[in-house]
C-alpha positions, 0 to 999 in steps of 0.5 A: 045269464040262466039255466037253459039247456043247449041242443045241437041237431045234426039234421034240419029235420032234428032242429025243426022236430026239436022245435015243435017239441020244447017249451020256450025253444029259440033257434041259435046261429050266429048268436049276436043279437039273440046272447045279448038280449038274453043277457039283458034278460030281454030274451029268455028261451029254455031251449037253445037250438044251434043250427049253425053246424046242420050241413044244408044250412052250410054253402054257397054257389055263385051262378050267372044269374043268381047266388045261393047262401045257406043260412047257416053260412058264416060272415068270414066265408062269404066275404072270402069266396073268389066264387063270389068275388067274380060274380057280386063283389060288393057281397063279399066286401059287405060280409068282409065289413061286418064287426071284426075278424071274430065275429065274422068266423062265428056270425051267420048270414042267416042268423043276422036276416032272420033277426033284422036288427036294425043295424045289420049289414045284410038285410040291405043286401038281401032287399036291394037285391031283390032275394027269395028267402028259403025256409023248411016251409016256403019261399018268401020274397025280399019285399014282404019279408021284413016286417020292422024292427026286429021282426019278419014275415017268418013264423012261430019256429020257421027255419031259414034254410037258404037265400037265393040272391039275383045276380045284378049288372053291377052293385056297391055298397056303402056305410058309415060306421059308428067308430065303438060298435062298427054298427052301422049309422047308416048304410046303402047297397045299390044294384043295378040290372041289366033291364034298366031297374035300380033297387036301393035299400038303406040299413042302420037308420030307419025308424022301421028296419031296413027300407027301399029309397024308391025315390033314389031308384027312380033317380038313378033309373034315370041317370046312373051317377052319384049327382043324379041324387042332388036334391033328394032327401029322406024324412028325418020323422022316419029315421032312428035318433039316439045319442049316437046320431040324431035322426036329421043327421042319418037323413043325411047319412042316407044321402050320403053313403048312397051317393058313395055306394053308387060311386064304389059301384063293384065294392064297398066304402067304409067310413 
């Protein structure tokens, strides 16, 4: 590591006034994908802004129609919220799911959707579930949010504050994970709604981030089963490949935890 100087706002006000005022700012929530990369020296910020105890960060309300996650919301109390365990379970088995009992506790919701990394578990959630992203500035939908790897519509010190998630007829999801960092190779949440509409969004294994399988949704529109996925496969040219897992075998990944996520429709299957 090196020298940087730690902040702990008590307001957003504070966090965002801080921000427009430092050189070289990098807000801090959870902190797993941001402290590693600055221990890898490929982030470098001279000024840590913890965002993670501001009250209006903080909370959830879980409505008929929509639920209502602060950012700053950790893992652990998302996935133990009965509120939300009556609406959308699958939420709460998503969040249950993350890493371990530690990171949950410390980790963020919107820490880990403001970084998109790749492999998270959230961004799929947020895009199957067709969300609206709440910043001090404006209000982002789902589908123009994520930007690829790593990157987002957000700007240069914009702040989530909020994510709004529409509450659907039914949902689950699924992934499979790799067995030393539980990240997922690949994971499929799917929501169902009750005009008819199918959203699947798939994690862990595409070459841009986070995706909605459109071909899926139009399947599952049509018959809402695991087999009505029979035959349907994503472009191995368009998934992540490492020593891990090749990017052939998370095209059929893709394949196969969306047939398990339409099958624990109400919950979560981890393998």
């Amino acid at each position: 590591m090196y020298d940087m100087t730690y902040h702990r706002p008590a307001s957003l006000a504070d966090a965002v006034d801080l921000f427009s005022h430092l050189d070289e700012p990098s807000y801090l929530s959870g902190g797993h994908t941001l402290l590693p990369a600055m221990k890898g020296r490929l982030a470098a910020p001279a000024h840590l802004i913890d965002v993670r105890r501001i009250p209006e960060l903080s909370g959830l309300r879980a409505g008929a129609d929509v639920i209502e996650i602060g950012a700053a919301t950790t893992h652990a109390t998302v996935a133990a919220s009965a509120e939300l365990g009556r609406v959308l379970p699958a939420l709460c088995g998503l969040a249950g799911s993350i890493g371990d009992v530690q990171v949950r506790h410390v980790g963020t919701i919107g820490g880990s959707v403001a970084n998109n990394d790749p492999a998270a578990d959230y961004p799929a959630a947020v895009l199957s579930l067709d969300a609206v992203l709440h910043t001090e500035r404006r209000r982002i939908a789902a589908d123009d949010y994520f930007a690829g790897l790593y990157t987002t519509a957000l700007e240069e010190g914009e702040l989530l504050t909020r994510i709004v998630f529409k509450v659907p007829e039914s949902a689950g999801y699924a992934k499979f994970r790799n067995p030393a960092s539980r990240y997922a190779f690949a994971g499929a949440f799917v929501s169902r709604y009750r005009d008819g509409r199918v959203r699947v969004a798939i994690t862990g294994a595409g070459n841009a981030g986070v995706f909605r399988w459109t071909e899926a949704e139009a399947a599952l529109q049509k018959r809402f089963a695991p087999d009505a996925l029979s035959g349907l496969t994503v472009d191995p040219d368009a998934m992540l490949g490492d020593h891990h897992a090749p990017a052939d075998y998370r095209a059929h990944l893709v394949g196969v935890v969306t047939r398990r996520a339409v099958n624990a429709t109400g919950s979560v299957d981890i393998r």
